[in-house]
C-alpha positions, 0 to 999 in steps of 0.5 A: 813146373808142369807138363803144360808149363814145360810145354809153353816153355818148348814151344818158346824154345821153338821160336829161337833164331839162334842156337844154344850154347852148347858147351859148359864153358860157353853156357856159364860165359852166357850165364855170367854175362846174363847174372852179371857177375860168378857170384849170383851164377854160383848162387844159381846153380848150387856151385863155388864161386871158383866152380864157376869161374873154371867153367869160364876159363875152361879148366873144367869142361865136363860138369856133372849130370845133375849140374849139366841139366841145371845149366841148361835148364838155366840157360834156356830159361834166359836165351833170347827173351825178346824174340821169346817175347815177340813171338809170346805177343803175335800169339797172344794178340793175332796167332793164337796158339795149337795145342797137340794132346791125348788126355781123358776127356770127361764131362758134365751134361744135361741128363740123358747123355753121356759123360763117361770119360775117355783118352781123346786125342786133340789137335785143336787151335785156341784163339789168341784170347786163350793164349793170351790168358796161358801166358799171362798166368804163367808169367804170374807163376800159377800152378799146373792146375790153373794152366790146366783149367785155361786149356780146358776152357779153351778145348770145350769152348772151340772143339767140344761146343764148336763156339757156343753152336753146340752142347750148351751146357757140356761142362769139360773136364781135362784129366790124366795127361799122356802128353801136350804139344803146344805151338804157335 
């Protein structure tokens, strides 16, 4: 997806009550039970549907890297959804959410001030509005810009014009992206 993208999606994986399957076998048993059937989880991961079922009975243990980093990858993608989606909904309606991020900040302003872009680091908590929108615009599949522009929002209006006591006009622009930690 996007480093904001992956971001939301390990801030939902920080939520889980219960590990991870770690071995293949279990993670493709987790991955036939959750597809319903070896067929659609062949089709998944790019594998034969007799690949799969060795998985299962565990003929096969040790899948290759890249196959190991898409089972798991699939496999997070499904992992308890609805503690994923209690914990999505506290935030989005009473929590809010923290986003963790050294970035270049850059701005628009009235004349006579500056707008030179520098790397700020930023730990700032965005009201559950703001979260609310980052998820909803994930769910939808928006793109690493849009994801971006949300957050944007969210820092200019709470950290940079302080809820609207401050800087008025300040315009923030949200570039070049060392890292985003999100939690809530």
């Amino acid at each position: 997806m996007g480093i904001l993208g992956d971001s939301l999606d390990k801030a939902a994986a920080a939520n889980f009550t219960r590990p991870m399957p770690k071995s293949a076998q279990a993670q493709m048993r987790f991955l036939v039970k959750s597809e319903k059937g070896t067929k659609a989880v062949a089709v998944l991961l790019g594998v034969s549907q007799r690949t799969v079922e060795r998985y299962v009975t565990g003929r096969l243990r040790r899948p290759r890297r890249d196959l190991a980093a898409r089972l798991a990858s699939e496999v997070r993608k499904r992992w308890q959804p609805r503690v994923r989606g209690r914990a999505k909904r506290q935030a989005a309606t009473a929590g809010g959410i923290v986003i963790e991020t050294r970035a270049r900040f850059g701005y628009s302003a009235a004349p006579g001030t500056t707008d030179d872009a520098r790397l700020r680091r930023v730990t700032q908590h965005l009201p559950p509005a703001y979260a609310a929108r980052l998820f909803d615009a994930q769910a939808a599949g928006a793109g690493e810009q849009q994801l971006r522009e949300i957050a944007a929002e969210g820092l200019q209006e709470i950290y940079f014009k302080d809820r609207g006591r401050r800087a008025q006009d300040l315009v923030v622009e949200f570039t070049d992206i060392d890292y985003v930690e999100l939690d809530y």
